[in-house]
N, C-alpha and C positions, 0 to 999 in steps of 0.2 A: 604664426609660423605657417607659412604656403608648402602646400605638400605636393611633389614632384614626380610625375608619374612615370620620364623617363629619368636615367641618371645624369643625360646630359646636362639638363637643366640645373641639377645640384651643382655639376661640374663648374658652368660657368657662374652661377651664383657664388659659388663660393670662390673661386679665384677673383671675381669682382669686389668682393667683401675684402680679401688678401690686399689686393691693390688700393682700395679705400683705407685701408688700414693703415699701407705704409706711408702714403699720400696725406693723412692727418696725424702721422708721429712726425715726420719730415717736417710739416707746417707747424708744430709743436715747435720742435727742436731749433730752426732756425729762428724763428719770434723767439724764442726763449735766448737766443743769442744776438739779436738785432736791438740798437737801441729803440727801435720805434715804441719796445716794449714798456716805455716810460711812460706811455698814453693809455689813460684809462680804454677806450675801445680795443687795444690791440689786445692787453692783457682779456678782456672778454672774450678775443675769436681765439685766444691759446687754450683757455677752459674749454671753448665747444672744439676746437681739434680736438682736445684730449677726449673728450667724452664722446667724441664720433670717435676713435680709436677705441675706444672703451664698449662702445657698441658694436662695432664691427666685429672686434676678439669676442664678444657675448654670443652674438649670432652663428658667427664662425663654431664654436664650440659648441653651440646649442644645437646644431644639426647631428655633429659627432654623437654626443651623449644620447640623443634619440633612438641610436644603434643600440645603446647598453640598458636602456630602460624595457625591460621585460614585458612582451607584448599581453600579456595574461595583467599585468597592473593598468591596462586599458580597460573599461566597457563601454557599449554602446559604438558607433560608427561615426567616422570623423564626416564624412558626407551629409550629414542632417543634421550635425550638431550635437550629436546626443552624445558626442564619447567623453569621459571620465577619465584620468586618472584616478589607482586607487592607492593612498601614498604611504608610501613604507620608508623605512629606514634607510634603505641602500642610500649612500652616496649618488650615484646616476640620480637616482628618482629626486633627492633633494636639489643636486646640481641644475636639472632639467627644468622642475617650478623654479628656480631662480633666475636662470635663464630666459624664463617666457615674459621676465620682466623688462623685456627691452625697450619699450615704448618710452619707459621712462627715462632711459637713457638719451635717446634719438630727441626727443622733446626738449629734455634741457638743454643740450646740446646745439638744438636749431634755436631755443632760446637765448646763450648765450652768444650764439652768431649773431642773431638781430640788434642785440644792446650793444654789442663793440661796433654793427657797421653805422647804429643810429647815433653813438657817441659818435663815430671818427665822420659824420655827416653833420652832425651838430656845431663838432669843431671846424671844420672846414671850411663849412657853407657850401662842400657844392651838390650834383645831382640833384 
């Protein structure tokens, strides 16, 4: 998570994330209604929309909850690494750790782009 030292940057970070989001339901929803969807590779790049939609709403909301996680459940300084969560109960504080698991998201994700574009380059033969 990159930390924003004005708000603008949050601003448009997060409207970019907004628009990636709707930009990989969109790509979902029509593949899911295109026949192309009969082709092993197509059905692959509908899983990574989904999961880039999935990461986008992760991140999107992982900033939010940042607001509600109590500055006192921090130690040490995010600027040299040292700072801790110290993890409690609250809902925020668990939402938050789950949240910072987005790499996994983004990864499979670009994972499963690559197998549908290397299946529908397989089948094809071109590029």
């Amino acid at each position: 998570m990159e930390p924003y030292t004005v708000p603008e940057g949050l601003y448009i970070s997060q409207v970019a994330r907004v628009l990636f989001g709707v930009a990989m339901i969109g790509l979902f929803i029509r593949l899911s209604r295109s026949p192309l969807i009969r082709e092993r590779g197509w059905r692959f790049i509908r899983v990574g929309a989904c999961l880039f939609f999935w990461w986008s709403l992760n991140t999107f909301l992982l900033y939010f909850s940042e607001r509600f996680v109590h500055p006192l459940n921090f130690t040490g300084h995010a600027e040299d690494w040292s700072q801790k969560l110290i993890i409690n109960d609250a809902p925020s504080t668990i939402f938050y750790i789950t949240g910072l698991l987005d790499p996994l998201l983004v990864v499979s994700a670009t994972f499963f782009i690559f197998l549908g574009l290397r299946k529908l380059r397989a089948r094809r033969e071109v590029w």
